[in-house]
C-alpha positions as semicolon CSV with decimal commas, in nm:
position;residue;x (nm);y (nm);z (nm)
1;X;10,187;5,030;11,119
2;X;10,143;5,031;10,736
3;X;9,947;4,825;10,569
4;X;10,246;4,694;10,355
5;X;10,423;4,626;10,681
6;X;10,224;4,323;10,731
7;X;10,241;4,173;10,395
8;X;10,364;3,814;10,439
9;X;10,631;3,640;10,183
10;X;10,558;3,411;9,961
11;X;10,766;3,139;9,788
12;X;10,481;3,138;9,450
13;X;10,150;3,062;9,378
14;X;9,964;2,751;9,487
15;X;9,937;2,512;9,222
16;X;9,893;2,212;9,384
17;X;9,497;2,100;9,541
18;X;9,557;2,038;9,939
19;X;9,447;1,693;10,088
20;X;9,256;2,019;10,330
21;X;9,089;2,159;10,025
22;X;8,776;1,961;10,171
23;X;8,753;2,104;10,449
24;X;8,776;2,449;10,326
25;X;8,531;2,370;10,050
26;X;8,303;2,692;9,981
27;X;8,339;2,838;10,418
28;X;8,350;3,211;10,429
29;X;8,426;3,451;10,686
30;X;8,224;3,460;11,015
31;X;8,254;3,544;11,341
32;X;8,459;3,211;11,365
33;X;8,660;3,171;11,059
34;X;8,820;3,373;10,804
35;X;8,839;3,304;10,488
36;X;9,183;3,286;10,313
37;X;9,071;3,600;10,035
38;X;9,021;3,820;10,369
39;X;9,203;4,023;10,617
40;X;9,173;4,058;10,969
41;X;9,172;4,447;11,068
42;X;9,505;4,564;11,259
43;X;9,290;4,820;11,421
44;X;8,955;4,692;11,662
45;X;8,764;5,065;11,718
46;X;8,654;5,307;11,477
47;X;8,891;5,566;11,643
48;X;9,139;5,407;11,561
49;X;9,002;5,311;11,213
50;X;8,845;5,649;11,098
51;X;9,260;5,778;11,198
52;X;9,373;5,585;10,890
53;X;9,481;5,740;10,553
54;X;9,448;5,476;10,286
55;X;9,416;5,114;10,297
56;X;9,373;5,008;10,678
57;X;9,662;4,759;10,742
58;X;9,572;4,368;10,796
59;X;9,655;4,056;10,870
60;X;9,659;3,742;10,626
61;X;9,469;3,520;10,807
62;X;9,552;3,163;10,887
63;X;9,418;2,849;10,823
64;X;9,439;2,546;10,577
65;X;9,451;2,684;10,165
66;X;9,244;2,567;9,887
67;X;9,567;2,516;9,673
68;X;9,925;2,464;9,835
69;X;10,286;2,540;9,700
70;X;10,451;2,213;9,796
71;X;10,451;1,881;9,666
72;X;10,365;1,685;10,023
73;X;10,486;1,352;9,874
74;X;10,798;1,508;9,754
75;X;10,861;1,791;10,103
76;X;11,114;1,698;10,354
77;X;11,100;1,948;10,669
78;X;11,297;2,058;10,953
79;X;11,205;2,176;11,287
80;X;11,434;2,322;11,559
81;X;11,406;2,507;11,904
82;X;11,614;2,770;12,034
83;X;11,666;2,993;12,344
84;X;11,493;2,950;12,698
85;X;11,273;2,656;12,783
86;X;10,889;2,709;12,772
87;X;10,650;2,536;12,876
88;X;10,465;2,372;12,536
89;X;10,769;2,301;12,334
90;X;10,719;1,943;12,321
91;X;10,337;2,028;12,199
92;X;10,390;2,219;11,904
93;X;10,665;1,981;11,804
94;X;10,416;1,688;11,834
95;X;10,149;1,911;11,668
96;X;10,368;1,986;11,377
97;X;10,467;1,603;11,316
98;X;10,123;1,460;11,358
99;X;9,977;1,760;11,103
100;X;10,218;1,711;10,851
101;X;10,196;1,328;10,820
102;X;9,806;1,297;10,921
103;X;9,704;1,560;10,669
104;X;9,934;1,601;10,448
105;X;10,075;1,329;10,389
106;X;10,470;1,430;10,464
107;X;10,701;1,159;10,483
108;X;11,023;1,319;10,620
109;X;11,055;1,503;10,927
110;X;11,405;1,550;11,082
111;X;11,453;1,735;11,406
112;X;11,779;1,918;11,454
113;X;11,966;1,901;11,841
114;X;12,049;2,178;12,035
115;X;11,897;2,473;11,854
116;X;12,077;2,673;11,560
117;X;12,390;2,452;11,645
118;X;12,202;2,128;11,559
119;X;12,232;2,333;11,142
120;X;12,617;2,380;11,183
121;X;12,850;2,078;11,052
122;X;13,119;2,206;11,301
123;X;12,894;2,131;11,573
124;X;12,875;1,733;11,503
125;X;12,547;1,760;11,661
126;X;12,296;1,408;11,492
127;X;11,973;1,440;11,327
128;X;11,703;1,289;11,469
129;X;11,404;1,187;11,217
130;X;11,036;1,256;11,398
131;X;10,796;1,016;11,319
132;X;10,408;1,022;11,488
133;X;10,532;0,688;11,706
134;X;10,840;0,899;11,836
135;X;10,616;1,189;11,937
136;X;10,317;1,028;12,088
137;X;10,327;1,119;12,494
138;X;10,623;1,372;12,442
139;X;10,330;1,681;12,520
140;X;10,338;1,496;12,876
141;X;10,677;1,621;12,958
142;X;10,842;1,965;13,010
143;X;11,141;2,097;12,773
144;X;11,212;1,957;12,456
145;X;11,287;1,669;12,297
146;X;11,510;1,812;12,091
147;X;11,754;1,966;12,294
148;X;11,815;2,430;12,259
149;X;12,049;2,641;12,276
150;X;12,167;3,035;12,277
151;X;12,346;3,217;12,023
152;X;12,412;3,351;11,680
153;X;12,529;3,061;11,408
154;X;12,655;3,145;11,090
155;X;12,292;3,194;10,813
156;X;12,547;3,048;10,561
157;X;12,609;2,722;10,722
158;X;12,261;2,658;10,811
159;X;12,130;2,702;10,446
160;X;12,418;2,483;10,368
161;X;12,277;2,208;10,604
162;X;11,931;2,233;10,453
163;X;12,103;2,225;10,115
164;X;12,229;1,906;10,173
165;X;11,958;1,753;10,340
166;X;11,729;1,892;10,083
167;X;11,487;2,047;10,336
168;X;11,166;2,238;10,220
169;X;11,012;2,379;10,484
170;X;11,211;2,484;10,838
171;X;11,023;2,517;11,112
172;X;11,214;2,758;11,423
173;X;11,016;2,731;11,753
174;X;11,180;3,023;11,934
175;X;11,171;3,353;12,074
176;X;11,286;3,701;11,967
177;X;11,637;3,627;11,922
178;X;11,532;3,313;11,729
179;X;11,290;3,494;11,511
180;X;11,553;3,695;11,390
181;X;11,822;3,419;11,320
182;X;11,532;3,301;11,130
183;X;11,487;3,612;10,951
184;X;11,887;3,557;10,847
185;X;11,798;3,214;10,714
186;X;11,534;3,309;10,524
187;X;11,711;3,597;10,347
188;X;12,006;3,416;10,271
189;X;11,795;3,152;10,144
190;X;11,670;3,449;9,926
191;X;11,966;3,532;9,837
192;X;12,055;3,203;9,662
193;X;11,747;3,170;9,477
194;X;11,601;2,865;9,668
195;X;11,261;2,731;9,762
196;X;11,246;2,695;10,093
197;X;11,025;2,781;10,334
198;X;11,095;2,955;10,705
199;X;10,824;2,936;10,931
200;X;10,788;3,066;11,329
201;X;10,598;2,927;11,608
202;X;10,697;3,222;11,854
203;X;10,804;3,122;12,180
204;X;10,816;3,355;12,485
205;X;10,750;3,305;12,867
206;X;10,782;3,653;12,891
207;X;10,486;3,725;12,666
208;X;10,710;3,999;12,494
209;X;10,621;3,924;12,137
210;X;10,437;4,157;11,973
211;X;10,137;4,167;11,751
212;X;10,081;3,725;11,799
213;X;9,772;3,785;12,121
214;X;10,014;3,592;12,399
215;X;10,305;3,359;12,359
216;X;10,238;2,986;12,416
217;X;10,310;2,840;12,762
218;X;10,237;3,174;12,926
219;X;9,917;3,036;13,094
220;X;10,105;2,782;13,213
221;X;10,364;2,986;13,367
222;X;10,154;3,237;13,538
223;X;9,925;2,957;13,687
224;X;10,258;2,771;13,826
225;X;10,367;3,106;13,967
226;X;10,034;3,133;14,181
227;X;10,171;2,860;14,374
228;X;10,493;2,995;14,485
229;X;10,305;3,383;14,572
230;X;10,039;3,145;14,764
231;X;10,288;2,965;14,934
232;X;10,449;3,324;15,009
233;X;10,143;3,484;15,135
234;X;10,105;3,172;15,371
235;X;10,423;3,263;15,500
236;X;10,394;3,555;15,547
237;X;10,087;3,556;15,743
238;X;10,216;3,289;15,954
239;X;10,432;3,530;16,109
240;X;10,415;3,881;16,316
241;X;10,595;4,146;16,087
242;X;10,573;3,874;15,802
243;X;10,682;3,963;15,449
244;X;10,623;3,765;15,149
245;X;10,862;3,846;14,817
246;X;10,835;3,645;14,531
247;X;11,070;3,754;14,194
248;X;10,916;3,575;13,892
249;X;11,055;3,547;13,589
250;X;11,014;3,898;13,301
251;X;11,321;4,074;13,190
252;X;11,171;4,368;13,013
253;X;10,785;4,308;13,050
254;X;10,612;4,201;13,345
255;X;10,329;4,019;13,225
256;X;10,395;3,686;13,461
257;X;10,410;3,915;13,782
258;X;10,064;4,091;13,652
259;X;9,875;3,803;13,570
260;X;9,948;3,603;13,889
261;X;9,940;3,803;14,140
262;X;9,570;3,892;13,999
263;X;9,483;3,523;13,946
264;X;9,551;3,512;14,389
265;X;9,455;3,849;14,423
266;X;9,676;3,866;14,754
267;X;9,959;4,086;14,651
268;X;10,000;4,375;14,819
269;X;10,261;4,518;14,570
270;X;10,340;4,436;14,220
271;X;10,683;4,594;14,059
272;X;10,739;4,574;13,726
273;X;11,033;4,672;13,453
274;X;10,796;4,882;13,271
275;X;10,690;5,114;13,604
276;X;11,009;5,271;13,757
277;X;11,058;5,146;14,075
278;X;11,122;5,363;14,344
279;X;11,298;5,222;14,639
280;X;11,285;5,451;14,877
281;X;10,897;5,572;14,874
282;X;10,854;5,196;14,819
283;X;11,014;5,124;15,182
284;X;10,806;5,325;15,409
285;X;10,452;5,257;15,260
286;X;10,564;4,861;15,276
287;X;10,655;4,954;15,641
288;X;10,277;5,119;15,722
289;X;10,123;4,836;15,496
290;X;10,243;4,551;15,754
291;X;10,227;4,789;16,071
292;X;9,815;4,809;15,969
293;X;9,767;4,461;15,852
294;X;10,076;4,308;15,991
295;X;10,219;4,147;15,679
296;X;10,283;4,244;15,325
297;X;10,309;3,993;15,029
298;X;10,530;4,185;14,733
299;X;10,562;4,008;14,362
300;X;10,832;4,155;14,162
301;X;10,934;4,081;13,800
302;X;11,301;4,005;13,749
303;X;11,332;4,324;13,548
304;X;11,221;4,564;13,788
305;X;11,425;4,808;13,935
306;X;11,786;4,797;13,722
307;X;11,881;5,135;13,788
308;X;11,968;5,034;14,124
309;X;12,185;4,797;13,980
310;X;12,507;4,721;13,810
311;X;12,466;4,564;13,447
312;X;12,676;4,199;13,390
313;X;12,732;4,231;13,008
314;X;12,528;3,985;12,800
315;X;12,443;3,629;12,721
316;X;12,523;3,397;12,433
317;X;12,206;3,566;12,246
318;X;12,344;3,926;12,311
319;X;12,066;3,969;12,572
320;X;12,180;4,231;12,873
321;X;12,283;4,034;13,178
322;X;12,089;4,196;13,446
323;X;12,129;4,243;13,812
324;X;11,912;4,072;14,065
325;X;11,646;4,325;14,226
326;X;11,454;4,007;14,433
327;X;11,820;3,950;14,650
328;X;11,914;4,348;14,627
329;X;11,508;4,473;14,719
330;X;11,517;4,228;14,987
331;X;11,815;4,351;15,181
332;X;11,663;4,651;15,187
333;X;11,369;4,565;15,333
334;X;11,542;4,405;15,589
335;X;11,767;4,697;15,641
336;X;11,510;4,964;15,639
337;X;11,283;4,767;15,914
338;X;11,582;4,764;16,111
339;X;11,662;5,085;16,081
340;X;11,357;5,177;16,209
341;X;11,292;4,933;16,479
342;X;11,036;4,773;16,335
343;X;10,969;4,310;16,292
344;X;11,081;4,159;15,996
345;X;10,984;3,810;15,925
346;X;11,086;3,839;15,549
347;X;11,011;3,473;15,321
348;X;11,238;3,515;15,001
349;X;11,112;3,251;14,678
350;X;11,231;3,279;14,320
351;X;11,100;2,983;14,123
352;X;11,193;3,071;13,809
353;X;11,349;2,760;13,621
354;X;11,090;2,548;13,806
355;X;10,798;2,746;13,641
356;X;10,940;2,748;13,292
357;X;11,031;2,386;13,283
358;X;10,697;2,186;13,378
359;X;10,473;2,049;13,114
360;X;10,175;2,286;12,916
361;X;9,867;2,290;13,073
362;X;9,590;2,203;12,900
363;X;9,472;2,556;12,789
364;X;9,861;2,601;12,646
365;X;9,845;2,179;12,505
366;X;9,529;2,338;12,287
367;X;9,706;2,640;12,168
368;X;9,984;2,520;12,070
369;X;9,845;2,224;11,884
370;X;9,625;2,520;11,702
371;X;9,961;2,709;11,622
372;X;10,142;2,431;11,513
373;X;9,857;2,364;11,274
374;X;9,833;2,717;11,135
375;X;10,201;2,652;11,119
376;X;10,191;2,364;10,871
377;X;9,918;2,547;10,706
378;X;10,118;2,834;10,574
379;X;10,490;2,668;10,529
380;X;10,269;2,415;10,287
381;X;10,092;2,748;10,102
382;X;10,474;2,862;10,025
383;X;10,450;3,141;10,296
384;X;10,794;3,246;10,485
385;X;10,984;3,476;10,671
386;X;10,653;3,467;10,905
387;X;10,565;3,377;11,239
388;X;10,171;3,244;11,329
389;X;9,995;3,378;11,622
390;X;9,640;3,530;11,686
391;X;9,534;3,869;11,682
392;X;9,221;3,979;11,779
393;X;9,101;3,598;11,876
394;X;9,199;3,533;11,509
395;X;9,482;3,279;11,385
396;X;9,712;3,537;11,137
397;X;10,045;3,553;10,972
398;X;10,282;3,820;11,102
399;X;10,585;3,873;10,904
400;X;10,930;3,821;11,104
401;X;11,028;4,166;11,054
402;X;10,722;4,340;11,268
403;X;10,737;4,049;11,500
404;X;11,070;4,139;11,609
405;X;11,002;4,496;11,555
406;X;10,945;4,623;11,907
407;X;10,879;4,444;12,245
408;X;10,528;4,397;12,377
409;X;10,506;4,524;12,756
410;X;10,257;4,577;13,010
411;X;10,124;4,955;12,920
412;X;10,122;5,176;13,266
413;X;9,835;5,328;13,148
414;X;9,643;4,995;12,989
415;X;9,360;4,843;13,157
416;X;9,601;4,550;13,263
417;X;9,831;4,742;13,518
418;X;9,481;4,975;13,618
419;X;9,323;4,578;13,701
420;X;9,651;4,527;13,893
421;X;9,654;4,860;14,073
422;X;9,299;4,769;14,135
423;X;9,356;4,470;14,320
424;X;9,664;4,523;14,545
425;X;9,555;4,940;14,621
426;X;9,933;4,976;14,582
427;X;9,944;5,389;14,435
428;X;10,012;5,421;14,123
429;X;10,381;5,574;14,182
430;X;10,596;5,545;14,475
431;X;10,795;5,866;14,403
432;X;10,733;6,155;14,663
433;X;10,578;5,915;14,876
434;X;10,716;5,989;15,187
435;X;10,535;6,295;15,238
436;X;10,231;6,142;15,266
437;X;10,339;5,811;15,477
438;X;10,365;5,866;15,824
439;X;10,717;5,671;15,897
């Protein structure tokens, strides 16, 4: 990372004082805030900082600005969700509204239906106009108001849309694949010389956004996945020879898995995409694990374990179809105890579209009311092609292009996956096991 990687777009300078200005007045940087002149460090040890040529890369922080780019009496914004469901959406749509007509004084807010579709004539999806009366208790439910979808749409079209509708500022609540239809928009809208802003609010239960801290609504999912592995372990102990396997949601990163099997602290196993799985040494330390304590409770993450699977092509957003390892790892649990003789009482939950569908909790409602503000904050200031998130407990701007650059994943040798080896003494590698299990 470069520190000219992370500098953020901007649509010109701020000309205009904010109705915020006040509360900015004369702050600057503390432990708690950051003023808008600084930067927040990429890099958090002096390792890592005394490795640097030249100017250490940074973060523009976030936060309201002493002078903003748009007029707010004369702004007319968009927002839109795409991809997956999330626990939160309906938060940092409610947070956006309520900022941009409480404090700055925005008078048109339109939401568009059913993601990037809701942009596209073709479509003949409706606009729907947000006003703080239409978004007061939507935080209390799950999904969105607005209605998402998957899939590429046309960057043309959409700036055509916004064209028409003479929309300022577009606001995309959406993961990776969203990000970078976003990136699209905002080049094209480069491309024709125009003066509109496009902001991100990064959404990802899969916590597999880089350089933003964690995605909104993953607190909320991990938590509601502690349920299902109790309710697994209960099972499972319920029973001679009982087996608990719960497959939570993570295509390529296994953050949901990590996190809540350590907030029960009863797994015996945790599998993840980013640790190859290894079936077979897998099977006969499973087998001594429930012959010694006479159950097992296993956690996997949807992603685990492909190469024992066939791939299914790809979605609507281009994303790999992939196979299910929580059906596919338990028939071979099943068949390996039998094989050997040996009681299997095996308990089989996947509650992935309940987990992803429920309402924020109130740790996520709070976060995502604090993005959505840091939101507003920059799409008013002119910034674009940018996402908000927090790095290093600080609110920053991350351009769209490093955001998308790479996918954050567990690291097998981070303090995360040592915590996790920690609590369920799994070793750290099931290859070679079997000379060492007594089958």
């Amino acid at each position: 990372m470069e520190a000219a990687d992370l500098r953020v777009r901007s649509l010109g300078a701020g000309r205009i004082g904010s109705p915020l200005g006040g509360l900015v007045g004369r702050r600057g940087t503390t432990e708690h805030y950051v003023d808008e002149n600084d930067r927040v460090l990429f890099d958090d040890t002096l390792d890592m900082l005394a490795a640097r040529e030249g100017e250490p890369p940074s973060f523009e922080p976030g936060g309201p600005r002493r002078q903003i780019f748009f007029d707010p009496a004369k702004t007319r914004v968009g927002i839109v969700t795409c991809g997956g469901l999330c626990p939160g959406l309906n938060d940092v749509i409610r947070g956006l509204v309520l900022e941009l007509t409480s404090h700055y004084g925005v008078r048109k807010i339109v939401g568009f239906r059913n993601g990037y579709r809701g942009l596209v004539a073709r479509h003949g999806h409706d606009v729907v106009e947000l006003t703080p009366a239409g978004v007061e208790y939507i935080n209390e439910q799950g999904g969105t108001i607005l209605g998402t979808s998957r899939g590429n749409q046309d960057p043309a079209e959409i700036v055509d849309c916004l064209d028409q509708l003479g929309v300022n500022v577009l606001f995309v609540i959406g993961g990776d694949g969203s990000m970078r239809g976003a990136q699209r928009i905002a080049r094209e809208i480069a491309e024709r010389d125009r003066r509109i802003a496009v902001v991100g609010v990064p959404k990802t239960i899969d916590n597999d956004i880089p350089f933003i801290g964690h995605s909104f609504g993953f607190q909320t999912a991990f938590g509601k996945a502690t349920e299902s592995i109790r309710a697994a372990h209960t099972e499972a102990t319920a029973q001679p020879g009982g087996i608990g396997l719960v497959q939570l949601m993570g295509r390529h990163s296994g953050f949901i898995a990590c996190y809540a099997a350590l907030a029960t602290n009863d797994a015996d196993y945790v599998l993840i995409p980013e640790v190859p799985a290894d079936v077979d040494g897998f099977l006969p330390h499973l087998r001594r694990r429930v012959r010694e304590r006479g159950h097992a409770l296993v956690v996997v993450a949807e992603g685990a374990g492909q190469d024992y699977l066939a791939a299914g092509g790809t979605d609507a957003s281009g994303n790999t179809r992939l196979g299910d390892f929580g059906i596919y790892l338990r028939q071979r649990i099943l068949d390996d105890f039998a094989a050997a003789g040996e009681e299997a009482n095996l308990k089989y939950i996947d509650p992935s579209y309940v987990i992803r569908s429920v309402p924020a909790n109130p740790y996520d409602s709070v976060y995502c009311l604090r993005l959505a503000q840091a939101a507003v904050h920059a799409a008013m200031a002119g910034r674009t092609e940018m996402v908000v998130g927090m790095w290093r407990s600080r609110f920053v701007h991350v351009p769209i292009p490093v955001a998308v650059s790479a996918r954050n994943q567990v690291d097998p040798a981070g303090d995360l996956w040592m915590s996790v080896l920690e609590a369920t003494g799994q070793p750290p590698s099931f290859r070679n096991i079997l000379m060492n299990v007594d089958i």
